[in-house]
N, C-alpha and C positions, 0 to 999 in steps of 0.2 A: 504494500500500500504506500510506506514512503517513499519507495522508486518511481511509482505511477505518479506519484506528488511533484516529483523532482522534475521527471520529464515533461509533464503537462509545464511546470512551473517555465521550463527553459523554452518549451516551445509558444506560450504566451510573450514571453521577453523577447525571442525571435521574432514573430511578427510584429510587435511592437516598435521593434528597432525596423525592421523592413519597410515599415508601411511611415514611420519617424523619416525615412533616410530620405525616403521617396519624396515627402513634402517639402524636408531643407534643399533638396535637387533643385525641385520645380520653381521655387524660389528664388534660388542662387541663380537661376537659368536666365527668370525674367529678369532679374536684377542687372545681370550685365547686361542685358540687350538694352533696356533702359539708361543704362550711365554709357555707354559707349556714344562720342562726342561724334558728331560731321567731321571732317578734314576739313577747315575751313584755307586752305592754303590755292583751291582753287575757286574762292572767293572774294570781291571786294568787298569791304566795310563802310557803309555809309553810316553815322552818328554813333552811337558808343559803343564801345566791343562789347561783347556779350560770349557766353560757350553756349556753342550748337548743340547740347545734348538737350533730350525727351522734346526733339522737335517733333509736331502731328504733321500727320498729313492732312492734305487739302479736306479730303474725306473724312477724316477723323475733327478737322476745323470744324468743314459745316455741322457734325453730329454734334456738335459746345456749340455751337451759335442755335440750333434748333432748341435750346438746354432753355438761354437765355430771355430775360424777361427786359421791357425797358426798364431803364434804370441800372442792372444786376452790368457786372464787369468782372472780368478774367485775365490774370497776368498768364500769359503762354505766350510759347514759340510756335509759329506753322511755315511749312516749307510748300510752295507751290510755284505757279507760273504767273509773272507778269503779264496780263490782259492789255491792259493800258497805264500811258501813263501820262502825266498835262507837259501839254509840250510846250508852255511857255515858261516854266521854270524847274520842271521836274519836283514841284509841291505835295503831288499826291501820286498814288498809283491804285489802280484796280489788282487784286489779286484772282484767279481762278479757284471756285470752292467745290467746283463740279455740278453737275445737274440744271447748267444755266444761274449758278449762282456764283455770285463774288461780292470778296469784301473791300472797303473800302478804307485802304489807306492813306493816313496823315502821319505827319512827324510830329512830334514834340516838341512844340514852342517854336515851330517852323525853325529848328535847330539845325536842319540838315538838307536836304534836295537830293533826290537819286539823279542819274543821268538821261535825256531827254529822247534817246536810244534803245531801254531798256527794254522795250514793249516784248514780248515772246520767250523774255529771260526767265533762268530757277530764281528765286530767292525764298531765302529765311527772314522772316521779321521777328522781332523780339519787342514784345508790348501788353497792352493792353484790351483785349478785344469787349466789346459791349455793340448793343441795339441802339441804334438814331433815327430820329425822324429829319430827314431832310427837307428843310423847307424850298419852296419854288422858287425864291430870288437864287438860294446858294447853289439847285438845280438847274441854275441858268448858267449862273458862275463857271460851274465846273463843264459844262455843254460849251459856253465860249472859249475855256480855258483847251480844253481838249479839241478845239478846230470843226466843230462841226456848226454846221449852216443855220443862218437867221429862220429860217424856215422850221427846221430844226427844233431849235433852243424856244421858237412860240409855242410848238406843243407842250411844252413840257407848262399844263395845269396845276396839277395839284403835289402835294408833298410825296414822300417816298420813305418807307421803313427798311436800314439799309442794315448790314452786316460793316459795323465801321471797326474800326483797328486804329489804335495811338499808336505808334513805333516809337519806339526810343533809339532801336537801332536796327538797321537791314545788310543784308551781306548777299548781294547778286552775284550769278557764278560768270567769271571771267571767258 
């Protein structure tokens, strides 16, 4: 009877440890893939450096922007493709978030300008994402800014609830 005690006893501790190991693995697994940083060496830096690590993707953006309420805001990083960007000062830029959606990037105290060029580029932005209502004069704004026609810029009626982004800082790939 105490041998049968002994071995039940070791073969509990054995799966114990087994099924223990398995969870520190799973863990340990997601953990590096998460801290492992971008190469930013074939990147430019526009406004403060920042580390490229647990940047989302465009797809994983838009699923935290669907999250968001007005008012609510998010410090993240997401890495996607330059849509557009204002080609009279490189002020702002469109981001790609997939499914016809994009958000809409500004800098930080107009602290910085990307390049006038960038339209189709990667980049990573490092900031703060939240919901805006855009109103029709700064939808005008940005319609003159980015070149498109008086015709144009009169339809644009009423305001627009946009997917906007503060950058503090962006690193476009060279």
């Amino acid at each position: 009877m105490k041998k049968l005690n002994s071995i039940s006893l070791l073969i509990v501790l054995f799966l114990s440890f087994s099924a223990t190991s398995q969870v520190v693995a799973k863990k340990a697994k997601k953990s590096k893939v998460e801290s492992v940083a971008i190469n930013t060496n074939d990147y430019a830096l526009f406004g403060e450096k920042f580390v490229a690590s647990k940047v989302l993707t465009n797809k994983e953006m838009l699923k935290k922007y669907k999250t968001l309420k007005k008012g609510d805001s998010v410090a993240v990083k997401f890495k996607s493709t330059i849509k557009e960007v204002c080609k009279k000062k490189g002020c702002w830029m469109q981001m790609d978030l997939s499914d016809d959606n994009q958000s809409f990037v500004r800098f930080k105290d107009y602290g910085f300008f990307v390049p006038l060029n960038a339209d189709n580029s990667e980049a990573i932005v490092n900031g703060i994402a939240f919901i805006d209502v855009v109103t029709v004069d700064e939808l005008k704004h940005y319609a003159k800014d980015a070149g498109k026609s008086q015709a144009e810029i009169n339809k644009i009626t009423k305001p627009e609830i946009t997917y906007a982004f503060k950058a503090t800082g962006v690193l476009i790939k060279k």
